[in-house]
C-alpha positions as CSV (number, residue, x, y, z in Angstrom):
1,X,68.9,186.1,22.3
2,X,71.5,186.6,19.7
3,X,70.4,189.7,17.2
4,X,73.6,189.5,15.8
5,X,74.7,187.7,12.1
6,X,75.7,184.3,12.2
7,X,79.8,183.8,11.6
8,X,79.0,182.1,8.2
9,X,77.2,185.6,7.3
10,X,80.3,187.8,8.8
11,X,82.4,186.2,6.8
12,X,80.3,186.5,3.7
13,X,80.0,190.6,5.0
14,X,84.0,190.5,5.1
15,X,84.5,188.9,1.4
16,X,82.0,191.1,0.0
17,X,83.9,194.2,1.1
18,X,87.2,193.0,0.3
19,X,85.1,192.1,-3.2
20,X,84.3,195.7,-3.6
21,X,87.2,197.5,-2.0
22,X,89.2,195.8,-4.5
23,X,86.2,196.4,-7.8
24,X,84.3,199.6,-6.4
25,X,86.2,202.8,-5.9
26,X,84.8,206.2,-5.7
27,X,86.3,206.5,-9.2
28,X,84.3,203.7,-10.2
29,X,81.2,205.8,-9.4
30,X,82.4,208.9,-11.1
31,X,83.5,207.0,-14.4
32,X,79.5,207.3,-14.6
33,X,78.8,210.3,-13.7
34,X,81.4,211.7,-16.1
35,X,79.8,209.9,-18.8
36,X,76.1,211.1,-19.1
37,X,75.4,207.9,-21.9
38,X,76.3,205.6,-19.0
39,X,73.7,204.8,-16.3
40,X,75.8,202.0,-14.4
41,X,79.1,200.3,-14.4
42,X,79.0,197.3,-16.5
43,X,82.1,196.3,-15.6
44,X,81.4,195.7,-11.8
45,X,77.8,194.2,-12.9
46,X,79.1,191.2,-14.4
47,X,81.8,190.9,-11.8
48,X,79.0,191.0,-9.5
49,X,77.2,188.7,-11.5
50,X,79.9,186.5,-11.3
51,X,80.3,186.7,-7.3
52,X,76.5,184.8,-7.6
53,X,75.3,187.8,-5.5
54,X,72.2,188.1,-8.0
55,X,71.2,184.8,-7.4
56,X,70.9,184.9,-3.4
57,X,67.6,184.0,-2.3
58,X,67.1,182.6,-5.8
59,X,66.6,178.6,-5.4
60,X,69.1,176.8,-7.0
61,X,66.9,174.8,-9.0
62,X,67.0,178.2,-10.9
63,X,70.7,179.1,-10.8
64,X,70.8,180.7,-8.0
65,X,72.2,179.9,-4.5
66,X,69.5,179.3,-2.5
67,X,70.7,181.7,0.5
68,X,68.1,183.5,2.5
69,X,67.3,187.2,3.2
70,X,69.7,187.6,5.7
71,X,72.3,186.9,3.8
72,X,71.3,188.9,0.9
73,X,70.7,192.0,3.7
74,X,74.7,191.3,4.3
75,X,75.4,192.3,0.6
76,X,73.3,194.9,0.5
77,X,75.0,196.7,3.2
78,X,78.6,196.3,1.8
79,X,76.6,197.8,-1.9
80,X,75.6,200.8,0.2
81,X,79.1,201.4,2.0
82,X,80.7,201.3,-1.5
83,X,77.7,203.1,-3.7
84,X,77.9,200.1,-6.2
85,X,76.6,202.3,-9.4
86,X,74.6,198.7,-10.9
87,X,70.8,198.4,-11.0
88,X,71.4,195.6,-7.9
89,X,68.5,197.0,-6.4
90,X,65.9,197.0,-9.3
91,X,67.1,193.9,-10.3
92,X,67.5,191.9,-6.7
93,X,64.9,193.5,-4.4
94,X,62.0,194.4,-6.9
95,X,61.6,192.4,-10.0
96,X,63.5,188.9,-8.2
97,X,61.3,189.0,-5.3
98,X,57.8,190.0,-7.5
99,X,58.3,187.0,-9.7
100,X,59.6,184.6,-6.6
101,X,56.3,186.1,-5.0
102,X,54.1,185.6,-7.8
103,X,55.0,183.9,-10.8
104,X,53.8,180.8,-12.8
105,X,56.3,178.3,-12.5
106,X,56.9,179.1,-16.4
107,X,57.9,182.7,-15.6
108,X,59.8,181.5,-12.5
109,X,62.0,179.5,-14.9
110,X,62.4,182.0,-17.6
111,X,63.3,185.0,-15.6
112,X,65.1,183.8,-12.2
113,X,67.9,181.9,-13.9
114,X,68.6,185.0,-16.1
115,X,69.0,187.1,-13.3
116,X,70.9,185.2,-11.0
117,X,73.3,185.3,-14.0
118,X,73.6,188.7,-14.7
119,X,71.7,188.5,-18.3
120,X,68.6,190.1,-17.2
121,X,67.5,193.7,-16.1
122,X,64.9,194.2,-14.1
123,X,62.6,197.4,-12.4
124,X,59.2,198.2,-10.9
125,X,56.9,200.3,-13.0
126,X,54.2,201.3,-10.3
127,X,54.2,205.1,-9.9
128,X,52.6,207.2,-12.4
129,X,54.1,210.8,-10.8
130,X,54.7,212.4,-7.4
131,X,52.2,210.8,-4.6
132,X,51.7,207.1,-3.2
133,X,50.6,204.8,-5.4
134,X,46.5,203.8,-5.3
135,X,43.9,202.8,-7.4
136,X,43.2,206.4,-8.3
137,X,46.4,207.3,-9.3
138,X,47.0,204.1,-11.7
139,X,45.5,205.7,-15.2
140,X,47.8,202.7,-17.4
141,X,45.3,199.9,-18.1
142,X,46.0,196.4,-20.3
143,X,43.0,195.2,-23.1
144,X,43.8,192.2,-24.7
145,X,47.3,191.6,-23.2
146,X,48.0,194.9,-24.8
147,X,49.2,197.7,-22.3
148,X,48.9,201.7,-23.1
149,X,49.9,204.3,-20.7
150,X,52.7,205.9,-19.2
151,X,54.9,205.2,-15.8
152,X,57.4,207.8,-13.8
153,X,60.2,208.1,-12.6
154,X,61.0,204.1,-13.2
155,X,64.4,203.3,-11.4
156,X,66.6,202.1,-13.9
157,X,63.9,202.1,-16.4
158,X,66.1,203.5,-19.1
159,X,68.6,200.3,-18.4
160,X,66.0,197.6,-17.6
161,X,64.9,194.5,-19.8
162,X,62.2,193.6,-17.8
163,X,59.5,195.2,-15.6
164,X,56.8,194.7,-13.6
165,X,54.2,197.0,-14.4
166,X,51.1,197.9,-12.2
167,X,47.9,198.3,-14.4
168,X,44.3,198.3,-14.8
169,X,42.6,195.5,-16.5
170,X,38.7,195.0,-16.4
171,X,38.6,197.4,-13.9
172,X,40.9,195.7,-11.8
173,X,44.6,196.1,-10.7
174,X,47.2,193.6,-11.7
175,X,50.7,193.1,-11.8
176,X,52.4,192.2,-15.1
177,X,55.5,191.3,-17.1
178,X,56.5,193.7,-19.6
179,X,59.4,193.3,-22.3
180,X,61.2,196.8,-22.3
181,X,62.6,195.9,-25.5
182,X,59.6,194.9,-27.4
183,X,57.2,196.8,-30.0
184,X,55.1,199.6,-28.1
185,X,57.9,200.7,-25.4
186,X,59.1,204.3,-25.2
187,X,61.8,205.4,-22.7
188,X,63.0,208.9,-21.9
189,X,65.9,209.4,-19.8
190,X,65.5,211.6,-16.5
191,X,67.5,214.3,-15.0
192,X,68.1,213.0,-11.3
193,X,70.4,214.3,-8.5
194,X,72.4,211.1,-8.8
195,X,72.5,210.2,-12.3
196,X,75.2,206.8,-11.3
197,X,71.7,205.2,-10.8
198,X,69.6,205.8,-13.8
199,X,65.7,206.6,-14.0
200,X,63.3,206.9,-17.2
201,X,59.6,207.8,-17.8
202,X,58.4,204.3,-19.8
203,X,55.3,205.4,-22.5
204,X,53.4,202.2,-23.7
205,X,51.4,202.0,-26.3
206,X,50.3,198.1,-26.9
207,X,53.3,196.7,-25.4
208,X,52.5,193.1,-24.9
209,X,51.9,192.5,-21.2
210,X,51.8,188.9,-19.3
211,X,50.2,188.9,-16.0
212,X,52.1,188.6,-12.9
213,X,50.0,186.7,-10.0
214,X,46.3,186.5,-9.8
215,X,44.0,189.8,-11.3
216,X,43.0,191.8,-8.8
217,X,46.4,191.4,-6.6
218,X,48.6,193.7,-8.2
219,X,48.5,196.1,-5.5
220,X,49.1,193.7,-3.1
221,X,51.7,192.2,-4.6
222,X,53.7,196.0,-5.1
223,X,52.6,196.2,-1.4
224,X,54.8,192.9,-0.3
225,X,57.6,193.8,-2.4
226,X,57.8,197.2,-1.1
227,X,58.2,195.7,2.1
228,X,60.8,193.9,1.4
229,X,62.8,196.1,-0.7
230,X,62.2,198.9,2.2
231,X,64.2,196.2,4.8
232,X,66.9,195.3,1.7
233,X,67.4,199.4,0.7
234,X,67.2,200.1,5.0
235,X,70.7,198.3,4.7
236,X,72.0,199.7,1.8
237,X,71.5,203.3,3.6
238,X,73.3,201.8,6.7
239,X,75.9,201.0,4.7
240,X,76.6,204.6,3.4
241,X,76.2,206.3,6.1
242,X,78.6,204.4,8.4
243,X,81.1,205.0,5.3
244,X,79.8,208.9,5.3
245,X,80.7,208.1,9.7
246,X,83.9,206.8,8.9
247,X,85.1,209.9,6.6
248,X,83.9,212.4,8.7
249,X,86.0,211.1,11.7
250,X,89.1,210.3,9.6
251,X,88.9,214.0,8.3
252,X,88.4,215.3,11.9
253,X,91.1,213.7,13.4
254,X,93.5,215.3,10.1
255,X,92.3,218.3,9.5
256,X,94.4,220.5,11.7
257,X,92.7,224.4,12.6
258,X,94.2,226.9,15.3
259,X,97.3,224.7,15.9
260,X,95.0,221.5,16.9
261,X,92.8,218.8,14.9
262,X,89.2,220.6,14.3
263,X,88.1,216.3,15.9
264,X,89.0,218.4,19.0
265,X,86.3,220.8,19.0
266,X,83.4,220.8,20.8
267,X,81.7,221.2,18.1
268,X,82.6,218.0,15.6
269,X,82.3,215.8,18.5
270,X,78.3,216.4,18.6
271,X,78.4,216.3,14.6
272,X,79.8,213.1,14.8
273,X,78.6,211.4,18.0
274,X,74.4,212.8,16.8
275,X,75.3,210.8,13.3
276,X,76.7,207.7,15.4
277,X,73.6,207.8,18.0
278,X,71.3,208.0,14.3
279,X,73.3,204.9,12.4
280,X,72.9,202.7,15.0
281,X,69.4,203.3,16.0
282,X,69.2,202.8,12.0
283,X,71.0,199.9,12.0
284,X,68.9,197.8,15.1
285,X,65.3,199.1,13.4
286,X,67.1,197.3,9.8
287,X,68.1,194.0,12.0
288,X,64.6,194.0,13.1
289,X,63.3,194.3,9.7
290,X,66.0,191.5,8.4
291,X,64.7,189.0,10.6
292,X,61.1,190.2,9.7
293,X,61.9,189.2,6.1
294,X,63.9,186.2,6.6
295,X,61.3,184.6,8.5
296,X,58.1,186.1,7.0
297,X,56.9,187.0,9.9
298,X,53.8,188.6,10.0
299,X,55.2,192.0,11.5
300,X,57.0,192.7,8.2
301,X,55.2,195.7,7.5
302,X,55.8,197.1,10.5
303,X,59.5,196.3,10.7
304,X,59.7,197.3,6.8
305,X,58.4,200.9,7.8
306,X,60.3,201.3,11.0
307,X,63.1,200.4,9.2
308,X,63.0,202.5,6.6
309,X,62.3,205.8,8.4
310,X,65.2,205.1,10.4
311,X,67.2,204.4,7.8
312,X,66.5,207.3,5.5
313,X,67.0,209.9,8.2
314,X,70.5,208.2,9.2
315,X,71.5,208.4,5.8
316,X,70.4,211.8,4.9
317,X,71.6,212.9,8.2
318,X,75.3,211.1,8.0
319,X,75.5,212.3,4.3
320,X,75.1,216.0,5.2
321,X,77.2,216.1,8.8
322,X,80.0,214.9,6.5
323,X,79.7,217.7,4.2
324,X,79.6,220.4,7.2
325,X,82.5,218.5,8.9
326,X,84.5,219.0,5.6
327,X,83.5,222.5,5.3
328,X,84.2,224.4,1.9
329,X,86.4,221.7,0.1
330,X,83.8,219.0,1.0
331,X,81.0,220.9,-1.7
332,X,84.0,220.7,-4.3
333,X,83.7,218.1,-7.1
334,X,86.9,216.7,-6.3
335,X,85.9,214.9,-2.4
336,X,83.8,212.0,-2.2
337,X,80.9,213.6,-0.1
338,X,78.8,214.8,-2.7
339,X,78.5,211.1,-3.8
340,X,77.1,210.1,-0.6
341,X,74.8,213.0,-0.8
342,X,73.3,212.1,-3.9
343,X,73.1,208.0,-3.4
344,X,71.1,209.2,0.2
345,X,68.4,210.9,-1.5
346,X,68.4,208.8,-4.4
347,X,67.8,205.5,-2.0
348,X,65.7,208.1,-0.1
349,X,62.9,208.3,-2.8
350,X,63.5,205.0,-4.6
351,X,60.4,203.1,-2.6
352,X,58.4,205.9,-1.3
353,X,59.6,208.8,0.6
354,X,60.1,209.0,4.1
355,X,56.8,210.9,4.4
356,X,55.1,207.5,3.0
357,X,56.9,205.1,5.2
358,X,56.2,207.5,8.5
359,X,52.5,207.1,8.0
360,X,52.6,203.5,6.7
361,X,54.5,203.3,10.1
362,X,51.9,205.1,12.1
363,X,48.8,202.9,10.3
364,X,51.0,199.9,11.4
365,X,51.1,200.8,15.1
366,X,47.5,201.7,14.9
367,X,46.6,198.5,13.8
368,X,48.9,196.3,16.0
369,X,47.2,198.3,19.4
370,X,43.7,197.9,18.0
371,X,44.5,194.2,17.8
């Protein structure tokens, strides 16, 4: 069996990072953190836009290009290795696949074509504070097609145009469209450790809501996108932390101490071998949760979780080696590891925290052996 990409996606891989070497520099990233109004590069989002990278696994018939999962888990890598500062992820994984899994063919044709062509924001408005999302913790409810209540930390909520929102309607909880730019919609902008991707709290008070789905499925339907986006973001941490791999090494093998490269040490060989050993056992659990997703097969779940625990310790893990390996000058604002740092725990906490995903992961196995 081949559990490799195909050549067709290779070369796709290979374009996109040619794409981004040339239109995402570390200096792209920093042009937003040095400018606290700015929350994402606009710049590289329409250039993105323009590659038809938002439209991957959005049927043509809506302006997209009609690739599958697998391909878009090829782009989302290359993002990660490059710490594209755009809401792709918000955008792409969350509020594309909700309204692909969901929506009315009306909704379908109003919001898909917009996004695959860069004119549309999206984000997931589940979590009302720190814990994992439930029917307790969901206090925002919708009367009327009016919605009142309040939803934190939102990824790219202060940026967004569009959100799914999870409330409580009749007593029941649903999924629904909300227009961040209409009448009732608040935003405060949140202090986070890696302000190049944006977060808001999001107050409503009689926004108008549509429903997204069926009533009664809106937990479900977070559920399914979560599992999704946990394979997509698995990627995007691979990505990073074979790029956090890569710097390590290259300063290693330069960085001369005692007369000979500090690569030479015991030492920084374990560093770096323990953060190759973690990438790759990262990068076969995200394979396994690609072709999970690409084929809807019904172990997603378990591939999404496995996936994303393995993921988020490789990228924390590669992310903070890199730092030791650079010693003193690599805490300094001028290197490139703190930016690395920051997108690792900020992908770390975006869906759930590794906490979450470890015990989805454990009620996964549970199930499969009861079975």
């Amino acid at each position: 069996m081949n559990f490799d990409f195909s050549d067709d996606q290779k070369f796709l891989k290979n374009e996109a990072r040619k794409f981004l070497d040339g239109n995402c520099s570390s200096q792209t990233v920093r042009g937003v953190l040095n400018n606290p109004g700015r929350s994402y590069d606009e710049t590289l989002w329409k250039a993105v836009a323009a590659q038809g990278w938002l439209g991957t696994t959005i049927p043509e018939e809506h302006g997209g290009l009609g690739l599958g999962h697998m391909e878009l888990c090829v782009i989302a890598e290359e993002l990660g290795r490059a710490l594209a500062p755009i809401p792709f992820a918000s955008t792409v994984y969350f509020l594309a696949e909700a309204v692909r899994l969901a929506g009315s063919d009306a909704q379908k044709a109003a919001i898909l074509p917009k996004i695959a062509a860069g004119e549309l924001i999206g984000a997931l408005a589940a979590s009302e504070g720190p814990g994992v999302v439930s029917a307790a913790s969901v206090k925002a409810t919708v009367s009327d097609g009016r919605l009142t209540g309040e939803k934190l930390p939102v990824t790219d909520g202060d940026v967004a145009d569009v959100a799914v929102v999870l409330a409580k309607e009749a007593g029941q909880l649903s999924a629904f469209l909300v227009d961040l730019k209409g009448a009732g919609v608040t935003r405060e902008t949140l202090q986070t450790l890696d302000p190049s991707r944006g977060a808001a709290k999001l107050s409503f008070s009689g926004a108008a809501a549509e429903r997204l789905g069926a009533p009664g499925e809106g937990l479900d339907l977070v559920e399914q996108v979560l599992n999704r986006a946990a394979v997509l973001l698995a990627f995007e941490q691979v990505g990073g932390a074979d790029r956090a791999l890569e710097m390590a090494k290259d300063y290693a093998l330069n960085r001369y101490a005692f007369g000979r490269p500090i690569g030479s040490y015991q030492a920084i060989k374990h560093k770096l071998a323990d953060i190759y050993v973690k990438n790759e056992l990262a990068r076969s659990n995200a394979y396994y949760g690609a072709w999970a997703l690409d084929t809807d097969a019904p172990e997603l779940p378990l591939a999404a979780a496995a996936a994303r625990v393995a993921a988020c310790e490789a990228s924390w893990f590669a992310a903070k080696e890199n730092l030791q390996t650079h010693g003193g000058i690599g805490f300094t604002w001028e290197m490139d590891c703190h930016l690395f740092y920051r997108r690792a725990q900020q992908l770390g906490l975006v869906a759930g925290g590794a906490k979450q995903w470890k015990e989805r992961l454990v009620t996964q196995l549970e199930r499969k052996n009861a079975a």
